[in-house]
Backbone as CSV, one residue per row, in Angstrom:
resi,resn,N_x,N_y,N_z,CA_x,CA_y,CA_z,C_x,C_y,C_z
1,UNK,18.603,-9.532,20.239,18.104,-10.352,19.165,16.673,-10.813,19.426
2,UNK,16.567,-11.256,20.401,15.233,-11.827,21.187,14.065,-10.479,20.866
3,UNK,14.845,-9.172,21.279,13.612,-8.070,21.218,13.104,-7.889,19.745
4,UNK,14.259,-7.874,18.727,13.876,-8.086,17.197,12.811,-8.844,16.609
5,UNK,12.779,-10.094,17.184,12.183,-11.409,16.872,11.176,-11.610,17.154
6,UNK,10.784,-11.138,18.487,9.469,-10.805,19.192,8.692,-9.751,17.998
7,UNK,8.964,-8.533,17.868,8.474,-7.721,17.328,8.192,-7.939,16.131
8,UNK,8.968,-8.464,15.148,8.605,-9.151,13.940,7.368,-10.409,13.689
9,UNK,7.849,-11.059,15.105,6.728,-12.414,15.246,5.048,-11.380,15.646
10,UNK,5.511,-10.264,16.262,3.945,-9.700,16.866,3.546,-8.819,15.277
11,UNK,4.255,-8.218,14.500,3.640,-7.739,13.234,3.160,-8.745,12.418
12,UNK,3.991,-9.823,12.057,3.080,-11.244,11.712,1.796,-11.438,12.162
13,UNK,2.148,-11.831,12.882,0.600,-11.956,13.395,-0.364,-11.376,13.676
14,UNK,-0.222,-9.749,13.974,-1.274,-9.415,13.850,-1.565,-9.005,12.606
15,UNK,-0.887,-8.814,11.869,-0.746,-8.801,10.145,-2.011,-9.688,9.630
16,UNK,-1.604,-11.359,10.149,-2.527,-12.545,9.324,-3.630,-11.733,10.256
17,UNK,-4.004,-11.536,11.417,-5.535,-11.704,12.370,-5.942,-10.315,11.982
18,UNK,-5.558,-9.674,11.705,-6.043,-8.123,10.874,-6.868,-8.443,9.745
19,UNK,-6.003,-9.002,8.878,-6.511,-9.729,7.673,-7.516,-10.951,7.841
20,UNK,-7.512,-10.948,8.644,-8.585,-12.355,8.498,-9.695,-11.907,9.255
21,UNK,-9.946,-10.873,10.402,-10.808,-10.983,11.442,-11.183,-9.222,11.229
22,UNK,-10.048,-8.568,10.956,-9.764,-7.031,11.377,-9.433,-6.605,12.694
23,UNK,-9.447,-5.605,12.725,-8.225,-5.112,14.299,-9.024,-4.857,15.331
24,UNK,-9.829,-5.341,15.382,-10.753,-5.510,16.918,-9.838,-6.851,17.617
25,UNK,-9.703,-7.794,16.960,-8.661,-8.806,17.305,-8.503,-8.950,18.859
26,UNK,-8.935,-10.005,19.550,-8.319,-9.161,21.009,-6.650,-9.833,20.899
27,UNK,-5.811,-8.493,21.288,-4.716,-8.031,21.671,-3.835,-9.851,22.446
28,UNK,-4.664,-10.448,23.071,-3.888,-11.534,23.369,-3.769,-12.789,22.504
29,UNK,-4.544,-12.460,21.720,-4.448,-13.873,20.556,-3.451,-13.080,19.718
30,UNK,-3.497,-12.274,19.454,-1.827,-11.494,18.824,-0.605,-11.963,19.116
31,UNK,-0.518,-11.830,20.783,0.602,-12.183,21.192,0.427,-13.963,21.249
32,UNK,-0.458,-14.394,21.673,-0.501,-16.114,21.282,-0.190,-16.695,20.440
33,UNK,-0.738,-15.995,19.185,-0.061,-16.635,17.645,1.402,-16.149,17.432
34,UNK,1.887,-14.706,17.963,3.375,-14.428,18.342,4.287,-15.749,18.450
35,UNK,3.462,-16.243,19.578,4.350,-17.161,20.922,4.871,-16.439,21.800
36,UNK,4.477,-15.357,21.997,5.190,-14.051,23.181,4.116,-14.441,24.279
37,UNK,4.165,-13.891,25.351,3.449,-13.440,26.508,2.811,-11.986,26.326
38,UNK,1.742,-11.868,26.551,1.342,-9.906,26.395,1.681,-9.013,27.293
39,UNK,2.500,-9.126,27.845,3.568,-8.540,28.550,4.400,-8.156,27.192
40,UNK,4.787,-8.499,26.365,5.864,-8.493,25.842,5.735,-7.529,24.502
41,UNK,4.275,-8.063,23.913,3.421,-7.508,23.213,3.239,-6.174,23.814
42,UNK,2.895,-5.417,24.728,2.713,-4.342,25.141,4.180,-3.498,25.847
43,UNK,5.025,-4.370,25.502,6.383,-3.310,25.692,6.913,-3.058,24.236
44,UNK,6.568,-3.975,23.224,6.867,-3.028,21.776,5.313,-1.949,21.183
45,UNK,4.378,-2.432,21.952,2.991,-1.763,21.381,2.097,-1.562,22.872
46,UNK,2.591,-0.108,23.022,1.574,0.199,24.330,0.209,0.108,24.018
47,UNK,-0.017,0.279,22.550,-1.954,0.635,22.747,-2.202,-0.309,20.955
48,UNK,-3.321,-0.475,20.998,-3.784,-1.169,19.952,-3.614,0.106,18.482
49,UNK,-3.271,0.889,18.619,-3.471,2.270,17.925,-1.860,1.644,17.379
50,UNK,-1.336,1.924,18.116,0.275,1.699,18.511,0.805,0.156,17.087
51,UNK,0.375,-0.565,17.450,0.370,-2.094,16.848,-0.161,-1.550,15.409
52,UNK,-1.496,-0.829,15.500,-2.279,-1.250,13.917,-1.766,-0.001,12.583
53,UNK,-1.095,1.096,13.600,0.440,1.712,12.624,1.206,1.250,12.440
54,UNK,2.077,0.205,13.229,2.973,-0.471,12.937,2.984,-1.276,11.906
55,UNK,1.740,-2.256,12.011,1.588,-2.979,10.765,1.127,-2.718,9.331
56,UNK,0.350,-0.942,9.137,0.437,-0.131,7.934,1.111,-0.216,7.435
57,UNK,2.405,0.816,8.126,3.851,1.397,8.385,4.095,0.290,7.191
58,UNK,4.136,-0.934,7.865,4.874,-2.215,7.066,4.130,-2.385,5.614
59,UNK,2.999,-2.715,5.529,2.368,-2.493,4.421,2.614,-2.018,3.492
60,UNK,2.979,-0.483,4.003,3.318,0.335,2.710,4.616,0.602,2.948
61,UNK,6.051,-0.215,3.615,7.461,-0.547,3.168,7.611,-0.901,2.230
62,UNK,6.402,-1.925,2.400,6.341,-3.151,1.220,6.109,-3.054,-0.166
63,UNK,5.103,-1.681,-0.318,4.696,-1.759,-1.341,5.737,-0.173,-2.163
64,UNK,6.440,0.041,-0.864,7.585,1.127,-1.772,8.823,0.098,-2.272
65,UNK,8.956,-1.200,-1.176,10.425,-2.089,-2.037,9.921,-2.359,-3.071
66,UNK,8.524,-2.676,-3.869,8.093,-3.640,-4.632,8.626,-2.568,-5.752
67,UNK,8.297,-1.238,-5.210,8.675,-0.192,-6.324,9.631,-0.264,-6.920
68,UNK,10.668,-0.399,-6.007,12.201,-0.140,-6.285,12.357,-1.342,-7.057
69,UNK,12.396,-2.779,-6.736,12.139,-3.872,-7.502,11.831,-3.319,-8.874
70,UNK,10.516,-2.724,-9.339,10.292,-2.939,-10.427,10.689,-1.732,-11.073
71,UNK,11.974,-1.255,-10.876,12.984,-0.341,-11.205,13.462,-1.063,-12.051
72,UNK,13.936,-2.432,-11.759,14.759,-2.761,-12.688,14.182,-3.624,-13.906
73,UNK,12.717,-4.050,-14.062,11.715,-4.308,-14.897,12.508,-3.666,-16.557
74,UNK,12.664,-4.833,-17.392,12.828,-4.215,-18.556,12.038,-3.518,-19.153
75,UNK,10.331,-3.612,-18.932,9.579,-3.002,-19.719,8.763,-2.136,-18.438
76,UNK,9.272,-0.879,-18.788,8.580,0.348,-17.634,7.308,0.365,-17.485
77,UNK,6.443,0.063,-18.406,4.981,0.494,-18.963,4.681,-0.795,-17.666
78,UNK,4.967,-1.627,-18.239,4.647,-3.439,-17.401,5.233,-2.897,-16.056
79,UNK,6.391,-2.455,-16.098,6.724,-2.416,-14.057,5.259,-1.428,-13.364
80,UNK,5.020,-0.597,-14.437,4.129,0.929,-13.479,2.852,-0.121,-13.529
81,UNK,2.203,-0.707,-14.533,1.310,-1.606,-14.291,0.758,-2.640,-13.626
82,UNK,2.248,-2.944,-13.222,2.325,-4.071,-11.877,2.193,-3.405,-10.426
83,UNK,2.891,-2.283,-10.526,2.541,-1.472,-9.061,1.261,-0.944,-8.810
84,UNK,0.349,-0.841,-10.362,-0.581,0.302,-9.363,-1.683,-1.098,-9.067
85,UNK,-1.285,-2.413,-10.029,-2.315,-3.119,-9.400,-1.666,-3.720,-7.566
86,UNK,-0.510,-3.754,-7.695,-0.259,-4.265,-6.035,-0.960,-2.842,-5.147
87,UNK,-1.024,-1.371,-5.514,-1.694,-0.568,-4.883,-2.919,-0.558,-4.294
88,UNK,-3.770,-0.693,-5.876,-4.816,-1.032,-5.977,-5.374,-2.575,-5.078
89,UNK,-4.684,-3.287,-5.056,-4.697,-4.344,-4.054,-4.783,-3.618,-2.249
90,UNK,-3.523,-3.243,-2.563,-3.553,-2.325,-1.149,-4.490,-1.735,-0.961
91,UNK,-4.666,-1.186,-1.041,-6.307,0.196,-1.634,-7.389,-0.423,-0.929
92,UNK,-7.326,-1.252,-1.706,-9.208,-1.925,-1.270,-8.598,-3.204,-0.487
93,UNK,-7.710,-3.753,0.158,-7.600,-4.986,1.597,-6.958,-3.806,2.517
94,UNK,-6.411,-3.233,2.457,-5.664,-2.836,3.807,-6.431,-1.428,4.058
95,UNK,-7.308,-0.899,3.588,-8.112,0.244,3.839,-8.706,0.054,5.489
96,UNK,-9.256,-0.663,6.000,-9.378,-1.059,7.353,-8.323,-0.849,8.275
97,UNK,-7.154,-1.006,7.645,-6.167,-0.532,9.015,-5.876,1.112,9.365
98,UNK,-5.851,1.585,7.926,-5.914,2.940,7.964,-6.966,3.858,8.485
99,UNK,-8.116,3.342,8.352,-9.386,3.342,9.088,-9.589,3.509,10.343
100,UNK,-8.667,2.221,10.882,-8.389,2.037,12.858,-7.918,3.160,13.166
101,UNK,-7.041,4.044,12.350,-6.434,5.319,13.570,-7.366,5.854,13.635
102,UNK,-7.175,6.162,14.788,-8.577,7.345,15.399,-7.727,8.829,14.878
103,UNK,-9.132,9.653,14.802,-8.683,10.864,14.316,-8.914,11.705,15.283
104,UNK,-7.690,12.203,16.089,-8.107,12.335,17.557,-7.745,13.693,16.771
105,UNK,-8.091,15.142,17.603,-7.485,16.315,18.058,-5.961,16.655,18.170
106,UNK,-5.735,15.406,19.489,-4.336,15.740,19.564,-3.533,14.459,18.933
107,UNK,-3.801,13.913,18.199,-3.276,12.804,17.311,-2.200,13.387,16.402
108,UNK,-1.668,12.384,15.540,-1.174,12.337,15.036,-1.186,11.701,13.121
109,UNK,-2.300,11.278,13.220,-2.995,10.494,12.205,-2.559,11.517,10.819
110,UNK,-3.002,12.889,10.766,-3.060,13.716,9.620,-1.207,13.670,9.389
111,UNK,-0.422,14.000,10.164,0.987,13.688,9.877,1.003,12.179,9.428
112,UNK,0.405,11.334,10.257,0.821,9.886,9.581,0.462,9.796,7.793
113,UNK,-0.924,10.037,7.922,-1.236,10.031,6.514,-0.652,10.688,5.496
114,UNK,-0.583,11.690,5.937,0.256,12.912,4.752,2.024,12.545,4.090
115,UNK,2.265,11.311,5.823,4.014,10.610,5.369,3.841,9.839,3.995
116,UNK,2.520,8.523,4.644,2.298,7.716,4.146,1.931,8.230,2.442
117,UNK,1.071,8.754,2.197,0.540,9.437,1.066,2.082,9.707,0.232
118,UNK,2.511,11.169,0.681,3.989,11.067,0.141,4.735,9.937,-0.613
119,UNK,4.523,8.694,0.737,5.933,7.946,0.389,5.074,6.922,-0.688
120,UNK,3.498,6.987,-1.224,3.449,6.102,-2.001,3.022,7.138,-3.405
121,UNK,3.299,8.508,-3.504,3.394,8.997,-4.635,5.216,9.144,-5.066
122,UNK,5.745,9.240,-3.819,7.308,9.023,-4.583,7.380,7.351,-5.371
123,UNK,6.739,6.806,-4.737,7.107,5.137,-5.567,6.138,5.039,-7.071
124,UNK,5.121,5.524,-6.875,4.681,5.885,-8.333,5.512,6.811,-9.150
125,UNK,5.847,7.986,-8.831,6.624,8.627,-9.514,7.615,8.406,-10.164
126,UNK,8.260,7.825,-9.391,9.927,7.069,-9.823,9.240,5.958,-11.042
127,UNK,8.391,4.913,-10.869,7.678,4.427,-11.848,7.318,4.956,-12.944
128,UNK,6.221,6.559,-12.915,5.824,6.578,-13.872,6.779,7.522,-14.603
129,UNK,7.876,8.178,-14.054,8.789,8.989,-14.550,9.692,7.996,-15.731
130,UNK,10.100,6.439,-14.952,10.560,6.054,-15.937,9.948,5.373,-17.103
131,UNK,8.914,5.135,-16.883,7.705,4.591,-18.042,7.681,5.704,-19.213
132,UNK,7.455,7.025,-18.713,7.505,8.682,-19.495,8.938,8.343,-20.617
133,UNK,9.822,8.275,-19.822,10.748,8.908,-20.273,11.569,7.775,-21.526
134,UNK,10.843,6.464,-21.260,10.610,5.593,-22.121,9.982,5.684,-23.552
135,UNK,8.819,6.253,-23.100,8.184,7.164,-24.547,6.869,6.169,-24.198
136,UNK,6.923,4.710,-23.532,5.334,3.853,-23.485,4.309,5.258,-22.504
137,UNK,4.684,5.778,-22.026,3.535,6.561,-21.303,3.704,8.253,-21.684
138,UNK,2.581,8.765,-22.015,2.492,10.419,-22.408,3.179,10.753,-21.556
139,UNK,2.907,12.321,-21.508,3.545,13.314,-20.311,1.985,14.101,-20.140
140,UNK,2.352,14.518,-19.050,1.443,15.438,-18.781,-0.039,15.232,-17.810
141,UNK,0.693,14.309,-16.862,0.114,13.639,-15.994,0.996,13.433,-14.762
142,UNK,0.427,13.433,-13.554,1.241,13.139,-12.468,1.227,11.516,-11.702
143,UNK,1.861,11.555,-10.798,1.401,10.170,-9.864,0.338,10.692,-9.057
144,UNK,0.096,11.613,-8.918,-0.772,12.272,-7.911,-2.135,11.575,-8.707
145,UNK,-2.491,12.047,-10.289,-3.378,11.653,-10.564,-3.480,10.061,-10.895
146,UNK,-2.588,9.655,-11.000,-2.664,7.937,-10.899,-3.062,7.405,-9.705
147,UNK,-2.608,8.075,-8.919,-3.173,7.428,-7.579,-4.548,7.624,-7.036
148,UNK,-4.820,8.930,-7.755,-6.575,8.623,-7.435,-7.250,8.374,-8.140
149,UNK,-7.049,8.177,-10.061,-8.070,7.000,-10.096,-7.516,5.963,-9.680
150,UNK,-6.253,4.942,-9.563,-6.530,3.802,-8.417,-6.821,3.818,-7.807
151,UNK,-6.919,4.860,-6.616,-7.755,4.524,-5.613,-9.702,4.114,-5.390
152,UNK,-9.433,5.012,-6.686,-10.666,4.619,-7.008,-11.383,3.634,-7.661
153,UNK,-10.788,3.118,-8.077,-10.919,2.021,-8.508,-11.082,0.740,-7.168
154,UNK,-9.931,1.322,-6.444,-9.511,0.058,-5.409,-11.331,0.467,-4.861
155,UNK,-11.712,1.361,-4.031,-12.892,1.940,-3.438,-14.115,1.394,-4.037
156,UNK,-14.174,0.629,-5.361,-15.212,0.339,-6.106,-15.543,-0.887,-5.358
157,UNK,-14.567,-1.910,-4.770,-14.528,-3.073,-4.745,-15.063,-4.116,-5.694
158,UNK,-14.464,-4.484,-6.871,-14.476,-4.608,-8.233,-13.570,-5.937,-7.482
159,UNK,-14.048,-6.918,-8.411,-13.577,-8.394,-8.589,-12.385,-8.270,-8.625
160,UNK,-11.707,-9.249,-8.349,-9.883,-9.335,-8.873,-10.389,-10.041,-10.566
161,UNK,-10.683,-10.283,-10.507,-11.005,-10.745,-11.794,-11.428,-9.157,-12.901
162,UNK,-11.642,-8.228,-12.930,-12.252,-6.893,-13.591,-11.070,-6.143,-13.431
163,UNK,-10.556,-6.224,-12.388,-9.268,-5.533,-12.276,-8.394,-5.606,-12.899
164,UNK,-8.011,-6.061,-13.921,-7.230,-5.677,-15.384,-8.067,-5.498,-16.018
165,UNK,-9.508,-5.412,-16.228,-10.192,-4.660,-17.096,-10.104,-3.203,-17.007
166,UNK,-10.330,-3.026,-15.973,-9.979,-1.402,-15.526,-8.976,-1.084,-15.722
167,UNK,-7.414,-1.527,-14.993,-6.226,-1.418,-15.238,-5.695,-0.718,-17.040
168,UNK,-6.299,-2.076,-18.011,-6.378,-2.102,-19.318,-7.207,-0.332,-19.798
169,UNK,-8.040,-0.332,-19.248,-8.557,0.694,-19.498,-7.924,2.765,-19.009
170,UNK,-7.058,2.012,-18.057,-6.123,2.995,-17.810,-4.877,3.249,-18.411
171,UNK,-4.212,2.309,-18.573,-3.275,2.149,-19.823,-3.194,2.539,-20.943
172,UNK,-4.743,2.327,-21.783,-5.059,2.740,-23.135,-5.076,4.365,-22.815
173,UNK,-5.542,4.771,-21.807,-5.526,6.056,-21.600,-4.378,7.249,-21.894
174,UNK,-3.540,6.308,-20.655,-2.086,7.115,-20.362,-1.020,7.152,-21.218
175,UNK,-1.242,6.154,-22.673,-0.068,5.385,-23.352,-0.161,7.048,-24.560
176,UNK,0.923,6.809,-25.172,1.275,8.763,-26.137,-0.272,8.523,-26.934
177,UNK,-0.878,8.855,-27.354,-1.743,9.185,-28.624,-1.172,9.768,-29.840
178,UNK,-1.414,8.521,-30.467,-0.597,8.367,-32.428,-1.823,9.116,-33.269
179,UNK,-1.205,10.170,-33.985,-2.242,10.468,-34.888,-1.751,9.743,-35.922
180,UNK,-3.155,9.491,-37.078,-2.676,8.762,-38.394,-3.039,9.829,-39.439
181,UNK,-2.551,10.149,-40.626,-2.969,11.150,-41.387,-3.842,9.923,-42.524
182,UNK,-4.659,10.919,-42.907,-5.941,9.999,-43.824,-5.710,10.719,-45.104
């Protein structure tokens, strides 16, 4: 139980000091704000590499439960709209951690990314599949392409405040196109 608790208390925290400072962080104020010893810290996270996947990893758990959550959203159009702005959130604050892996040779980074990538076009998908099939969103579009203009968007670093301007502007996009006869 103790080893659970530790490890949760060390993703916390370096979670907030990531976010507040970025992952240069030295490694013992991690475990300080823990309340662990760095001894302890370095038997769940041998290397700082080690720690600043871990706390991605979590990142984007988070932002696949939020998915599933807004599964059950009565209005699909509003659930897919709510995710790509928590993305888009993601996108442009947590871009720095993804950043920290080194892109070594014999790494592992291109598998990490390629999981990660995956597991946040399945959570769009499942979103925008049921938004589609709703009739609020066309066809003929993927999550693949939703995710890169959000990302691009996130990459602009654009106000939180503009960010439903844009959003809005993606919406009007993706929603069926009504012809009117004249």
């Amino acid at each position: 139980m103790d080893a659970e608790r530790n490890h949760a208390a060390l993703l916390t925290a370096a979670r907030q000091l990531f976010d507040e400072r970025g992952t240069d962080v030295p490694l013992d104020e991690v475990a300080k704000n823990a309340k662990v010893a760095n001894a302890t810290l370095y038997r769940h996270f041998a290397t700082r590499v080690d720690l600043i996947v871990a706390v991605y990893a979590e990142e984007l758990t988070d932002l696949d439960r939020f998915s599933e959550l807004l599964m059950n959203h009565p209005d699909p159009d509003q659930a897919l709209t709510d995710w790509l702005r928590a993305f888009i959130h993601h996108v442009g604050t947590k871009r720095h951690l993804a950043q920290a892996v080194p892109d070594e040779p014999e790494g592992d980074r291109g598998a990490l990314f390629a999981d990660w990538h995956a597991a946040m076009e399945i959570a769009a998908a499942r979103l925008l599949a049921r938004a589609q099939q709703d009739g609020g969103i066309r066809t003929g579009f993927t999550a693949a392409d939703l995710l890169a203009v959000t990302s691009a968007i996130a990459l602009t670093g654009i106000s939180e405040d503009r960010l439903d301007v844009l959003l809005d502007l993606i919406r009007n996009g993706y929603r069926p196109r009504h012809t009117t006869s004249e």
